[in-house]
N, C-alpha and C positions, 0 to 999 in steps of 0.2 A: 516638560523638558527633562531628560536623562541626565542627573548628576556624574554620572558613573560612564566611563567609556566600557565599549561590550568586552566581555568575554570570548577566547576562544575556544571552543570545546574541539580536541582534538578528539577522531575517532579512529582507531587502529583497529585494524580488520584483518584477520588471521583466518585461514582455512582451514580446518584440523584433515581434512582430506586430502589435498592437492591440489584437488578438483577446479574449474573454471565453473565460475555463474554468470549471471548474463550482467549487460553492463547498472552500475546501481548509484542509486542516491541515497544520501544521509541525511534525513528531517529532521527536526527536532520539534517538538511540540509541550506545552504545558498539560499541567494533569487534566486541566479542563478542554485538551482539545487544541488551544491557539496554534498557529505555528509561527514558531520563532526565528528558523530560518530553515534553509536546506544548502547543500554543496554535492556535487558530483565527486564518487569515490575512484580514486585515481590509485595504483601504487598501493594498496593495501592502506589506503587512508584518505581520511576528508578534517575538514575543517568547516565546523558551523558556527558565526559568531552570534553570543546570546547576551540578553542583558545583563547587566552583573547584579542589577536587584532582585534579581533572583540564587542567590548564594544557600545555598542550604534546602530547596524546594526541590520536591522532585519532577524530573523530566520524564517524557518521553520521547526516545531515539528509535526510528523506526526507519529499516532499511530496504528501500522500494527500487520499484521500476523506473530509470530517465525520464525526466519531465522535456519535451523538446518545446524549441520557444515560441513562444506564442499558447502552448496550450496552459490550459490550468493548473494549479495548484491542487493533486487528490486530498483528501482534509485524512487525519488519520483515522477514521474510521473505517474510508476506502480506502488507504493502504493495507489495514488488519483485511476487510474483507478479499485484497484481493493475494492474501498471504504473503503478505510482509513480514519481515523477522522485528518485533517489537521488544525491547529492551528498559523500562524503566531504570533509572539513575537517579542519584543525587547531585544536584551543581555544587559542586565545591571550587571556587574561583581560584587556592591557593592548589588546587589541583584539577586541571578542567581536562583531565583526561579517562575516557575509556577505551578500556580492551574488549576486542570480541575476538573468541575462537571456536567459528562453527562450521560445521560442514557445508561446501556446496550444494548439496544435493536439497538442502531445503528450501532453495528457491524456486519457483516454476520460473520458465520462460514466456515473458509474459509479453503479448502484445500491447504496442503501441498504438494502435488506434483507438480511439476514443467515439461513442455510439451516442448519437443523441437523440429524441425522439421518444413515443410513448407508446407504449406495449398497449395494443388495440387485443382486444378479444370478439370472437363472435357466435352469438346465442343465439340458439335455432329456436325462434318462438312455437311453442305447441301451448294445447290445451293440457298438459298434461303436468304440475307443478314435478313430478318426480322425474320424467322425463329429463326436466331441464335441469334440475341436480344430475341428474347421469352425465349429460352433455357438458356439466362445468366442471364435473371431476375429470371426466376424461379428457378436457381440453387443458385441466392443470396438469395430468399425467404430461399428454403430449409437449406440453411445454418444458415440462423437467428434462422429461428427454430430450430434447430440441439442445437445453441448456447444457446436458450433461456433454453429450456426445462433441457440444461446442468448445465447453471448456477440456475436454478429455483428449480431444481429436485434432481441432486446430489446434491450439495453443503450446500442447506436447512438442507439434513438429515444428514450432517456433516461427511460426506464419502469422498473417492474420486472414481470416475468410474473407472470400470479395464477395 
């Protein structure tokens, strides 16, 4: 049972450029990862409400891509990987606000779709043990590039691939 009613951490979000990013949310998560809540950034700001027994402890504020409803919760690891702007903080309750003033441009545009399923590979059986190292490097190649050209190509032009 929570003694404490929550906290509000305001989060004020400044563009030192001008620039437009794409539309964004405001997590918050514990050092170990939990998440404590999230809000959509509206206006140059959001509002996450966290628990207040956490006064003094540091957070993690990481500013990602809209979660639409019904899908998942990314955990913050997959918002780092999919370059999120992550911000550590201290909650201070008698002050529960942060400033952020960063440029636009360090967001990508990211898509919304969401890929589920499992990355099948296929090895061309020989007699030959080196042979098939050849075949698995070159199938890790191809796949980088597959990846590269995915994340480089669609995602740039703010699409997602059908």
């Amino acid at each position: 049972m929570q003694s404490e009613k929550p906290v509000r951490l305001q989060i004020k979000l400044q563009f030192s450029d001008q620039g437009e990013a794409p539309s964004l949310q405001a997590y918050a998560f514990t050092a170990q990862g939990k998440l404590l809540g999230s809000a959509v950034v509206e206006k140059g700001g959001a509002v996450v409400e966290v628990p207040a027994e956490l006064d003094g402890r540091m957070l993690e504020v990481i500013l990602g891509p809209r979660v639409d409803k019904g899908q998942p919760t990314p955990t913050a690891t997959a918002l780092k990987r999919m370059d999120g702007y992550a911000k550590p903080t201290r909650l201070l309750v008698g002050k529960p606000v942060l400033e952020l003033n960063i440029p636009s441009v360090i967001f990508p545009r990211w898509c919304s779709c969401f890929v589920r399923g499992r990355l099948r590979r296929e090895l061309v059986a020989t007699d030959h043990a080196e042979e098939q190292r050849r075949c698995v490097r070159d199938g890790d190649r191809r796949l980088q590039e597959i990846l590269r050209r995915f994340r480089h190509g669609a995602l740039r032009g703010g699409r997602c691939p059908s």
